[in-house]
N, C-alpha and C positions, 0 to 999 in steps of 0.2 A: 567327272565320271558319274555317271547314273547305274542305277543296279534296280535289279527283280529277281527278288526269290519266290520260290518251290518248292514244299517238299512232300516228301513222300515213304510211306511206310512201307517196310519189309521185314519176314521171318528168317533167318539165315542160322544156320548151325558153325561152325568152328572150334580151332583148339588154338592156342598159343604158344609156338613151340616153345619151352626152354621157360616157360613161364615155374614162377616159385610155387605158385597155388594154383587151385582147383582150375583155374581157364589153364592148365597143362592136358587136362582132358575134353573130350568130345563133348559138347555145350552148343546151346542153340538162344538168340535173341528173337528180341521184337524190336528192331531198328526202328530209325526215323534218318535220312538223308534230305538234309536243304543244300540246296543247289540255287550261288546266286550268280547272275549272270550281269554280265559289265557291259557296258558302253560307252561312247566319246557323247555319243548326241543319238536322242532319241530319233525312230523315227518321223516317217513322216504323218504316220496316224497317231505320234506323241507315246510309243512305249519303246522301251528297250529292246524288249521281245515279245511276243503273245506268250502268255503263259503255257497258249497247249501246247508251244514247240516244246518249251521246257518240256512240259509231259510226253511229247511223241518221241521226242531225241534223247532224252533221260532218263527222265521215270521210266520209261519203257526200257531202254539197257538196264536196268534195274533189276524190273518186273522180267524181262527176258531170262536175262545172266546167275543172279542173284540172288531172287525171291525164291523160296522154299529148297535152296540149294546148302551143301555142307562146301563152303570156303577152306579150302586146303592150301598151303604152299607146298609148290610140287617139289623142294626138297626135303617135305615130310617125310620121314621112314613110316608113320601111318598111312599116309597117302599112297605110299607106292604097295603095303601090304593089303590096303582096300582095294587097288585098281588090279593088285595081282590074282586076283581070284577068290579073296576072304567072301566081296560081297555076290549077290545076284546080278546075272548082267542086267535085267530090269533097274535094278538101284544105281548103275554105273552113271548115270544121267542125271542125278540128283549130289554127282561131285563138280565141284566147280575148282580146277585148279586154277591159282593166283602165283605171283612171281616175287610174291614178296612172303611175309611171315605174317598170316589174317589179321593184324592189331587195327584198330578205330582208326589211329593214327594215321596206319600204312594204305588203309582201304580209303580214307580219305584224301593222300594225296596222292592215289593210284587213279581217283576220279576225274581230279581238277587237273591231271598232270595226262594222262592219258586217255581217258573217254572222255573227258569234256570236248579237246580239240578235236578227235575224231567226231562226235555227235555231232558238235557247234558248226564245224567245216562248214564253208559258204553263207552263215549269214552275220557274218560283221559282229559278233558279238563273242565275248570270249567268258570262259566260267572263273570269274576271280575269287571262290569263295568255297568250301565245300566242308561241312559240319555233318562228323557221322557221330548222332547219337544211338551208343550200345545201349544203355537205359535211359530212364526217364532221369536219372542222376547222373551221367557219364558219357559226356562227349569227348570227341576231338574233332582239333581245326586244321586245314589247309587253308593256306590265305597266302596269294601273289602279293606282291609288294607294292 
């Protein structure tokens, strides 16, 4: 197996539901996402992947989905009293809901587990690796086996 990582930066707001401390509240990072991508055999120009696919099929879901958005799980009771009317419908667009509870953890293998395949689809190459760092002291990993 041969690998090539990417990453790339984003701002993202979230809360942690059921969390003990202050990430129980509405809180915002400065992410960093690497994204590595796997192969059997390079190809024929000797790389795994071009790196701008990485950036066009990823970073760009990223940059689309993610970047300057409040991550919610949509069985937030927050979530649903923002979408019910609390906020501006201008602001409605700057919610992103997610199917899991926002942690590092859960967003990282919500990547490698579901955008990746979809992004990846058709070029032979699969994401076997996905590190969402919250700060510059706190990651987490998804990693296939």
């Amino acid at each position: 197996m041969i690998t090539a990582t990417r990453f790339h930066d984003f701002s993202y707001g979230h809360r942690v539901v059921g969390h003990e401390n202050k990430c129980r509240g509405l809180h915002g990072h400065n992410g960093r996402v690497h994204f590595e991508c796997a192969a059997e055999r390079l190809d024929i120009v000797g790389r795994v992947i071009d790196f701008g696919v990485i950036k066009s099929r990823l970073c760009q879901w990223l940059e689309d989905n993610w970047d300057h958005k409040m991550l919610l799980w949509n069985n937030d009771v927050v979530a649903s009293e923002l979408l019910g009317g609390l906020l501006e419908p201008a602001c409605l667009d700057s919610i992103y809901l997610v199917p899991f509870n926002p942690t590092a953890e859960n967003m990282a293998e919500y990547l490698r587990t579901v955008i990746g395949p979809q992004q990846l689809a058709g070029t032979g190459v699969y994401l076997r690796r996905v590190q969402v760092d919250e700060t510059r002291k706190c990651s987490a990993v998804s990693q296939a086996d």
